[in-house]
C-alpha positions in Angstrom: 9.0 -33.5 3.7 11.2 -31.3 5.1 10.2 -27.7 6.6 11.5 -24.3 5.0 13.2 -24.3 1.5 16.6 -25.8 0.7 19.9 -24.2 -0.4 19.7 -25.5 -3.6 16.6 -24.6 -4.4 17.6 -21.1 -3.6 20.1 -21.2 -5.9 18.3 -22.5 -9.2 16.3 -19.6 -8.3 19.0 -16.7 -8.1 22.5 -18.4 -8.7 22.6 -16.9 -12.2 21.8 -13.5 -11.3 22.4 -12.7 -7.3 23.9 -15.8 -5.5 27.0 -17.6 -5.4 28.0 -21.1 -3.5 31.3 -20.3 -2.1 31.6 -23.2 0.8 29.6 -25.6 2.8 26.7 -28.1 2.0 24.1 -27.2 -0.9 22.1 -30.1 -1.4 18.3 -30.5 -1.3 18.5 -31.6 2.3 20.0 -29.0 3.5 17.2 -26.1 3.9 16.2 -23.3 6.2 13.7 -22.1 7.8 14.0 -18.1 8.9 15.9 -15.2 7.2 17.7 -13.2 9.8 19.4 -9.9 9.7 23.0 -10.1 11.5 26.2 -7.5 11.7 29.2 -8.4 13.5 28.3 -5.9 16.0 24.6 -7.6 16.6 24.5 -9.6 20.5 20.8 -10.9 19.2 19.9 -14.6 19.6 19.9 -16.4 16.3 16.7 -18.8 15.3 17.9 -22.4 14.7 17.7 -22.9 11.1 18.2 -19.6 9.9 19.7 -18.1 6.9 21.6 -14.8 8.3 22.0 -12.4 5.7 25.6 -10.9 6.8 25.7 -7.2 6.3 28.7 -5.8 6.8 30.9 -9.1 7.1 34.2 -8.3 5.4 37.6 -10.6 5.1 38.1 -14.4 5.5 38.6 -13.8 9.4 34.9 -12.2 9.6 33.6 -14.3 8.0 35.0 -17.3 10.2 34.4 -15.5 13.0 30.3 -15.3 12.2 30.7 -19.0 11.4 31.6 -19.8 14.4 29.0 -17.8 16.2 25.9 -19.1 13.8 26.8 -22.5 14.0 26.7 -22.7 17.7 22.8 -21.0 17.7 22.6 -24.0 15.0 22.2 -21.4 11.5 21.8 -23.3 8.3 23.2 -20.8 6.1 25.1 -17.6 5.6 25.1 -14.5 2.9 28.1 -12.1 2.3 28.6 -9.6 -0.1 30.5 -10.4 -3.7 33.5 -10.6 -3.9 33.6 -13.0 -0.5 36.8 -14.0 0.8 37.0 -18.0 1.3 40.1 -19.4 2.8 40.9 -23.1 3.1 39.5 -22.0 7.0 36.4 -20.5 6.0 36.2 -24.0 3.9 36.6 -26.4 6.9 34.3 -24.0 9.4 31.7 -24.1 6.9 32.0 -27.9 6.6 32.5 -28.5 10.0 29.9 -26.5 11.6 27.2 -27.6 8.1 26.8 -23.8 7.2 26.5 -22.9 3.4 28.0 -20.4 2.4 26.6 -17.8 -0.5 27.9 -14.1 -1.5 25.4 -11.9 -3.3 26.6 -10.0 -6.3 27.6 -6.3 -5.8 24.8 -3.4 -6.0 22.0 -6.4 -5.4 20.1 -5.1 -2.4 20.2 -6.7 0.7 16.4 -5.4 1.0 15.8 -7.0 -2.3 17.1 -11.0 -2.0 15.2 -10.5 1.9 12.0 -10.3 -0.5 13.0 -13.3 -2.7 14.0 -15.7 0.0 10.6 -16.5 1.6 10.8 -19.7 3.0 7.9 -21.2 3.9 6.6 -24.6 5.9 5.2 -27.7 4.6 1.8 -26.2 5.7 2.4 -22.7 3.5 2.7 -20.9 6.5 5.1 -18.1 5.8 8.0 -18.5 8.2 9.8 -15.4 7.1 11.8 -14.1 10.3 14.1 -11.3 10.9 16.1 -11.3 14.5 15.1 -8.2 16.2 12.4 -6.6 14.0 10.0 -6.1 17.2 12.5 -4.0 18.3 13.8 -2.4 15.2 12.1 1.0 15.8 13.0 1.2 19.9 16.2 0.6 18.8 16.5 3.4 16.7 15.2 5.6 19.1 18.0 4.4 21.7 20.8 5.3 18.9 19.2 8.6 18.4 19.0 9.4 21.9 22.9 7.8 22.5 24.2 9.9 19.6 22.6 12.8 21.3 24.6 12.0 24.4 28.1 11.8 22.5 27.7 15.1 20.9 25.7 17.5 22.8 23.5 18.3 19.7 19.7 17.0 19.1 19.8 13.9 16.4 17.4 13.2 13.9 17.2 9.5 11.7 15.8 9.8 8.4 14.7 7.7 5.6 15.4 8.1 2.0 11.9 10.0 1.8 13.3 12.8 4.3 10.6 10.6 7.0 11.2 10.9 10.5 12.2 7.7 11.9 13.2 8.2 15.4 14.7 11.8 17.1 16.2 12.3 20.9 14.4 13.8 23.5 16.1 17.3 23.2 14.5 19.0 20.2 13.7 21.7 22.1 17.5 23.1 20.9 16.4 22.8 17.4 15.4 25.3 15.1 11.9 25.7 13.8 12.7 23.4 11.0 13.5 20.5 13.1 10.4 21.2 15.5 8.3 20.6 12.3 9.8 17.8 10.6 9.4 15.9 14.1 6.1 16.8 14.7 5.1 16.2 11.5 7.3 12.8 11.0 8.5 13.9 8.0 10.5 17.0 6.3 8.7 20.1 5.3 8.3 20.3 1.3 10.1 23.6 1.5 13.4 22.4 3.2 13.5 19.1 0.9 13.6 21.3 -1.9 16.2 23.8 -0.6 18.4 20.8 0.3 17.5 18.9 -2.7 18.2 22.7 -5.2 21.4 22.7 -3.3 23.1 19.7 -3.6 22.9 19.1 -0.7 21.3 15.5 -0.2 23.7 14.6 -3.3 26.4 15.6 -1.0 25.3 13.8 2.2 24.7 10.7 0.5 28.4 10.4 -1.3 30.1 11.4 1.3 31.9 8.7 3.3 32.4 10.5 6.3 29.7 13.2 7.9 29.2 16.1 6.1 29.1 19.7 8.0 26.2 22.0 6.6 25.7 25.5 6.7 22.5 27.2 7.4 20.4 26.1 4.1 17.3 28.5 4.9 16.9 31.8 7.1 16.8 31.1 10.6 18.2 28.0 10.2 20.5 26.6 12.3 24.0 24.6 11.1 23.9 20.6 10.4 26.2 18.0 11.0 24.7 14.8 8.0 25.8 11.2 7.7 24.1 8.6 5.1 23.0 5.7 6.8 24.1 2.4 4.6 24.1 -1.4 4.5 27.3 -1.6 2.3 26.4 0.0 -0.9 22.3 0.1 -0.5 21.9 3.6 1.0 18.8 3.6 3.5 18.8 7.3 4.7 20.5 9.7 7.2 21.2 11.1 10.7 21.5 14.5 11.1 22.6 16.6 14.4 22.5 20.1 14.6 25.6 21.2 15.7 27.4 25.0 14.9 30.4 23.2 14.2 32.1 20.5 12.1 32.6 17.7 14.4 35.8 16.2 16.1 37.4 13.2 14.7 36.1 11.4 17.8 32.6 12.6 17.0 33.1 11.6 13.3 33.7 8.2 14.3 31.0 8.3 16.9 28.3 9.5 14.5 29.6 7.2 11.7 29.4 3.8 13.6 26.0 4.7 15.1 25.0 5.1 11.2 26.5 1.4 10.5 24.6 0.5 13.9 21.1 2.6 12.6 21.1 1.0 8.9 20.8 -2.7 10.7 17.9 -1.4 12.5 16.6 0.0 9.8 16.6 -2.9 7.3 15.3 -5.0 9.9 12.5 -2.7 10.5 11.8 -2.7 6.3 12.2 -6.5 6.0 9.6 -7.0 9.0 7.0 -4.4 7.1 7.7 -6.1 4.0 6.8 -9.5 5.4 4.2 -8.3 7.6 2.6 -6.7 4.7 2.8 -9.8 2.5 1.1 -11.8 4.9 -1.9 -9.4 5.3 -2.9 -9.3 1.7 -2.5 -13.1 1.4 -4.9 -13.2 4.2 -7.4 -10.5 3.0 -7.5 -12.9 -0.4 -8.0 -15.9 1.0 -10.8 -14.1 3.0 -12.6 -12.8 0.1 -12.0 -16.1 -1.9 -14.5 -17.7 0.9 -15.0 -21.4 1.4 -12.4 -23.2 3.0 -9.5 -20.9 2.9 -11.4 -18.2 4.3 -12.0 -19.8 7.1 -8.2 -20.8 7.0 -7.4 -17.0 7.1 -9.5 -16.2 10.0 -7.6 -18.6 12.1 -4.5 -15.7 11.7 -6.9 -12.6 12.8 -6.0 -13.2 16.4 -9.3 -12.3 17.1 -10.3 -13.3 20.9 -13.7 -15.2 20.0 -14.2 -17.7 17.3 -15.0 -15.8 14.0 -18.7 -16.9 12.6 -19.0 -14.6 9.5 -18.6 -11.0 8.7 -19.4 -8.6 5.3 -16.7 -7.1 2.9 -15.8 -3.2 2.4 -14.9 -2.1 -1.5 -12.9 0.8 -1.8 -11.7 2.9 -4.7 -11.7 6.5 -6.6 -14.5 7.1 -8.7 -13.8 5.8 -12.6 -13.9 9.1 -14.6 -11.0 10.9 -14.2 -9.4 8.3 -12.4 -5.2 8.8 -13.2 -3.9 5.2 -14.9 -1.7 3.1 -12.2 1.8 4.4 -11.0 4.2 3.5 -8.2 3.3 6.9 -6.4 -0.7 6.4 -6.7 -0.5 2.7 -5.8 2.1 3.9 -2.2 -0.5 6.2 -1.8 -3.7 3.8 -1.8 -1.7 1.6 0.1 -1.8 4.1 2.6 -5.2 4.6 2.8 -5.8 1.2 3.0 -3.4 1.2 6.5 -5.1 4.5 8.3 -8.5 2.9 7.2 -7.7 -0.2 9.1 -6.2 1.6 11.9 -9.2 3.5 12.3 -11.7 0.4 11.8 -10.0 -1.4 14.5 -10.6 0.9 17.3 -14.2 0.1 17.4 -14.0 -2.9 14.9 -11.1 -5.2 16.7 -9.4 -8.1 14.4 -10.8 -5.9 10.8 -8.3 -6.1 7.9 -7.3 -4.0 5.1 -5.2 -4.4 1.8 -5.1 -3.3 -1.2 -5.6 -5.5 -4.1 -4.8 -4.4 -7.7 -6.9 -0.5 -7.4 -9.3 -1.5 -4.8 -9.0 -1.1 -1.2 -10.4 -4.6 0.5 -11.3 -4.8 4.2 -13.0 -7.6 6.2 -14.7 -7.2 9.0 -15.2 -10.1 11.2 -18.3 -11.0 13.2 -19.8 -13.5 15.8 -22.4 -16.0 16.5 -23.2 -14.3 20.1 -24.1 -10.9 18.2 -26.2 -8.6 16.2 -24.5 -7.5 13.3 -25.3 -4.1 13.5 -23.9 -1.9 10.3 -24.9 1.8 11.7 -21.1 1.8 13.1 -19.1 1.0 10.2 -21.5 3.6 8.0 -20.3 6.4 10.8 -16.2 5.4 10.4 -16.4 5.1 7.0 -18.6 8.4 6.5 -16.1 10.4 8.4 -12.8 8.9 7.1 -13.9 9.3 3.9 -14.9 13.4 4.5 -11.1 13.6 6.4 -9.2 12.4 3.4 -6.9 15.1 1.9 -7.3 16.6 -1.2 -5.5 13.7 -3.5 -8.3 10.8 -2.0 -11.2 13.3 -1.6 -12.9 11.9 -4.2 -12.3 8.0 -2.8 -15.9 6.1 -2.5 -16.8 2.7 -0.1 -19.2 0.0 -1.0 -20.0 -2.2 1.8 -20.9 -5.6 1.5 -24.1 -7.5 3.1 -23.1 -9.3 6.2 -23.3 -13.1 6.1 -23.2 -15.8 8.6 -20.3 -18.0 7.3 -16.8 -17.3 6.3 -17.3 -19.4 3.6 -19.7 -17.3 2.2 -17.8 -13.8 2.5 -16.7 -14.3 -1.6 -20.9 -13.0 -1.8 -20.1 -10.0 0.3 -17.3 -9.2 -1.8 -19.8 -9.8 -4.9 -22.1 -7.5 -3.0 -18.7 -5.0 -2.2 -18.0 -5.2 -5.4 -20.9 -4.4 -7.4 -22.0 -0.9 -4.9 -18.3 0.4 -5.5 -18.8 0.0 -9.2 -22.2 2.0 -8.7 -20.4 5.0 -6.4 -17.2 5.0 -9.4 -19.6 5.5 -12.1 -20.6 8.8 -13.3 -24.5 7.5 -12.8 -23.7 6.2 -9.7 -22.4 9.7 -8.1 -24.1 12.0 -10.2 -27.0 12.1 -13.3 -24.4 14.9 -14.8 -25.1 18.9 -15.3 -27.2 19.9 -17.7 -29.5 16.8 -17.8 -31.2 16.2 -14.7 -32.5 17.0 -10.8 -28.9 16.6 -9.5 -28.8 13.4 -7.5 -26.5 14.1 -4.4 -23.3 12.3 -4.5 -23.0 9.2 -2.6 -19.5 8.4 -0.8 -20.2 5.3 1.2 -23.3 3.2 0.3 -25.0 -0.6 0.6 -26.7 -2.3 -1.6 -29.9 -0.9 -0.2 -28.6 2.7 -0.9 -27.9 1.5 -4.4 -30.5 -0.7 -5.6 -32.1 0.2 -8.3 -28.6 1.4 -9.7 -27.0 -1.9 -9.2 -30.1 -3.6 -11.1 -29.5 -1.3 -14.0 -25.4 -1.8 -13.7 -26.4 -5.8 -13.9 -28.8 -5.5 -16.8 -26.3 -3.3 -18.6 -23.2 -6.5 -17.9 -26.0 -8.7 -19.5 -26.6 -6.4 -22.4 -23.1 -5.8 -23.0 -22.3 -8.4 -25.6 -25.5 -8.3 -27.3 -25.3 -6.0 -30.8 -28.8 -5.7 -32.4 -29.0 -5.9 -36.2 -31.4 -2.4 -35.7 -31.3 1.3 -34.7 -33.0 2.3 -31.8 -34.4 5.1 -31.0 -31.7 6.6 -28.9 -29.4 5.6 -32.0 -31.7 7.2 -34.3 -31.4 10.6 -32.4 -27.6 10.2 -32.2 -27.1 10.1 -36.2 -30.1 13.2 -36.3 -27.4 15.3 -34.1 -24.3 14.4 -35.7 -25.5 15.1 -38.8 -27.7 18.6 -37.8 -25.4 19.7 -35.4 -28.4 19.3 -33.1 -28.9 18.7 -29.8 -31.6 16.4 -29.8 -30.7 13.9 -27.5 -29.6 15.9 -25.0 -33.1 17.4 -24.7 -34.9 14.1 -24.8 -32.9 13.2 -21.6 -33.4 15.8 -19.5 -37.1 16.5 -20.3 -37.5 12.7 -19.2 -35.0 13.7 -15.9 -37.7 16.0 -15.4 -40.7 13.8 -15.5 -42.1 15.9 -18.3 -42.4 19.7 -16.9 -42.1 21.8 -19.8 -40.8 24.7 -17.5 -38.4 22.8 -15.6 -36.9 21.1 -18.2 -36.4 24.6 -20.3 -34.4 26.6 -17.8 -32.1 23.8 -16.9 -31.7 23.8 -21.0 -31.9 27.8 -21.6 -34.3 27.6 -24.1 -38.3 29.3 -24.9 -40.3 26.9 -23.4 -41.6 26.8 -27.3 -38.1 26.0 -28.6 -38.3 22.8 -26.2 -41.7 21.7 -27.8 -40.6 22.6 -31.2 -37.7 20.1 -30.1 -39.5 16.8 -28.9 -41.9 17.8 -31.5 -39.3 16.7 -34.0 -37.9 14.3 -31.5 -40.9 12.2 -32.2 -40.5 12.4 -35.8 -37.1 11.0 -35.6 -37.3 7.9 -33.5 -40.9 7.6 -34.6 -41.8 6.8 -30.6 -44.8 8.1 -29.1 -43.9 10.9 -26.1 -47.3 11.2 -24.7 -47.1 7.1 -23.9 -45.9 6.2 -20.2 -44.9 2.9 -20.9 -42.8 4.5 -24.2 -41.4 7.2 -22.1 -40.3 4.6 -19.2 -38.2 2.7 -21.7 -37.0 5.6 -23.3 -35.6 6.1 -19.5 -34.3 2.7 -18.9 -32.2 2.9 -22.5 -30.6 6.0 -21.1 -29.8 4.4 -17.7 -27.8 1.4 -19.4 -26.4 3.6 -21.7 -24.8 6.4 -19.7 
């Protein structure tokens, strides 16, 4: 069976909607094993069996030209941009050097197909490459710094987002705007919306050439802008300050360090994309245990043989929790990298993803050690009190440790079930007005959460059962609906309260007569017995699995 995927495969896939054979061999035999990021510019070796996505390739001779050059580093396949001009040369090359060609339709992002073509080896290990990717962020840095050079002016490369992606060494020239964007790594809010209310962005990104800017806010200085593009998929900008539009020279300059910065810049997104793809299909195969957990924990790099390890559950607390969105899911995604990066400083080879609304990490551990949990309560404790104001709110369950991979689906049960204590409303808080006040629990074990978690289990079982009766608590229910009473409400906290008349009546702000005029008559209605223990306990426990 061959490695990789094959050409025509690719093109069941996508021929109808992104890809086009124009030349070369498309059969099922005929199948690669990287994708690869190339520009004409690009002196970067070239993995043998690679399909090289050719950004920027235009004409029959360019085309030829990167023919000629794949071939030799022995490429299996080659993608230009719709409309691709084949020649009868293009036609023999392709032949010749058993390169297929494909052009990708207009407006498709290169980004995009990178995603789709993920080809992968006979053992479903993901074999997704792009040439240069390690470097992708040095390099960016090296065209800030050479741009800097050229004009004499401090250079900035931006994403779409208005995130700082690399800067030269001479901010000290810059205004007070620059100086925060780069020490923040991204744009102040203020100055996005100035250039955003201004047109300004709108400008910059149309505008073939770069783009001179006056001074947008007080004490700001001038701007020279240019979009940074892979044909027509626009990945960000560069900016320079500069007091003056530039030179035609320095047009030119900035304009082919864009074309040399949106390279670098794809390569660095198609590197994350992959890299992230291949960490939450190893943080599921983890917490799927058996087997493919311990598959998974081959690919943790860890120095010493992985024995076991326990499962963290992370999430924001169910009431009021907003209903999935792009921005909300970026942001726990987020979370889920700083937690990781934090974990890992004490906690080497632990990984985090997120996985539908919940945050998963794993944390592994070994046979030659004592798994002690005291350190992962202290991270957690204080990640969880540093989170900004959006993920304040965010709660951890952590799983019971075990001694084999293949059992770490049970810490994930165990994960699981404390996180769904610490979202619920019981599980944070018994709620104002009803009870003592329980302080609010933002990381926990199973320990921390036991009777809770019995109660949350008892209340899963219970769930489908509808009795053909009334209970008590029902009972009391109709009685307020239909008094406009608040009978219920007093029951609860006067059992909250283990029965003290006076403690129960100020947190109500009633006579402590009213309150025994009220269970007086609660008695009445659910016709149970208030001065019985074993009545009263029950009473308690309906409450628990109800609320």
């Amino acid at each position: 069976m061959p490695k990789g995927d094959s050409i025509s495969a690719v093109l069941e896939r996508l021929g109808n909607s992104l890809l086009t054979h124009e030349a070369g061999p498309a059969g099922e035999t005929h199948v690669f094993e990287h994708v690869t990021v190339l520009s004409p510019i690009d002196d970067v070796p070239i993995p043998t069996g690679a399909l090289v996505l050719g950004v920027g390739v235009q004409g029959a001779h360019g085309i030829a030209e990167l023919l000629g050059r794949i071939g030799a580093a022995g490429a299996s396949a080659l993608v230009v941009r719709a409309p691709a001009e084949i020649d009868s040369d293009v036609h023999a090359l392709a032949t010749k050097e058993s390169i297929s060609v494909l052009s990708l339709v207009g407006g498709a992002s290169w980004l995009h197909l990178a995603t789709l073509l993920r080809p992968q080896s006979a053992d479903g290990e993901d074999r997704w490459t792009a040439v240069g990717t390690a470097d992708a962020e040095l390099d960016l840095f090296k065209i800030a710094n050479s741009l800097s050079g050229l004009l004499d002016a401090p250079v900035t490369i931006e994403d779409r987002g208005s995130r700082i992606l690399a800067f030269s060494a001479d901010q000290a020239r810059a205004d007070e705007a620059r100086k925060a964007s780069v020490l923040g790594q991204q744009v102040p809010n203020v100055y996005q919306t100035s250039l955003t209310s201004l047109g300004i962005f709108r400008k910059v990104y149309t505008s073939a050439r770069p783009l001179f800017i006056e001074p947008f806010v007080p004490g700001a200085q001038p701007r020279v802008a240019c979009r940074v593009a892979a044909g027509d998929e626009l990945l960000g900008s560069i900016w320079a300050v500069a007091e003056e539009p530039l030179s035609a020279v320095h047009e030119e300059a900035m304009m082919a360090a864009a074309n040399v910065a949106a390279i670098a810049m794809l390569r660095s997104r198609i590197a994350a994309d992959a890299a992230h793809r291949i960490r939450l299909a190893t943080v599921a195969a983890l917490l799927e245990g058996g087997h493919p957990a311990w598959q998974a924990a081959q690919k943790l790099c860890s120095p010493r043989a992985v024995a076991g390890g326990y499962v963290l559950a992370a999430g924001l607390p169910s009431e009021g929790r907003a209903p999935s969105s792009p921005t909300a899911t970026a942001g726990l995604d987020h979370v889920a990298n700083s937690l990781m990066m934090l974990l890992r400083g004490e906690l080497p080879s632990t990984i985090c993803a997120l996985l539908g609304e919940t945050i998963y990490g794993v944390v592994p551990t070994y046979a030659d050690e004592t798994v002690d949990l005291s350190a992962i309560r202290r991270l957690t404790s204080g990640f969880v009190q540093r989170l900004g104001r959006d993920w304040r709110r965010l709660v951890i369950g952590i799983g019971a440790p075990v001694d084999r991979l293949a059992d770490l689906n049970r810490s994930r049960d165990d994960a699981d079930l404390v996180l769904r204590v610490l979202r619920s409303s019981a599980g944070t808080s018994t709620g104002a007005g009803t009870g003592t006040g329980t302080p609010q629990l933002r990381v926990a074990t199973r320990e921390d959460v036991y009777a809770r978690s019995l109660l949350l289990r008892l209340s899963d079982l219970l769930a489908g059962d509808v009795p053909g009766y009334a209970g008590p608590l029902d009972r009391l229910r109709d009685y307020d609906q239909t008094h406009d009473s608040a009978l219920l409400q007093t029951l609860r906290c006067w059992l909250d309260n283990f029965g003290d008349i006076s403690a129960a009546s100020e947190r109500l702000h009633i006579h402590k007569n009213t309150l025994r005029y009220r269970l007086k008559r609660i008695a009445e209605v659910t016709r149970a017995d208030l001065n019985d223990a074993e009545t009263r306990f029950e009473l308690m426990l309906q409450f628990r699995l109800e609320y």
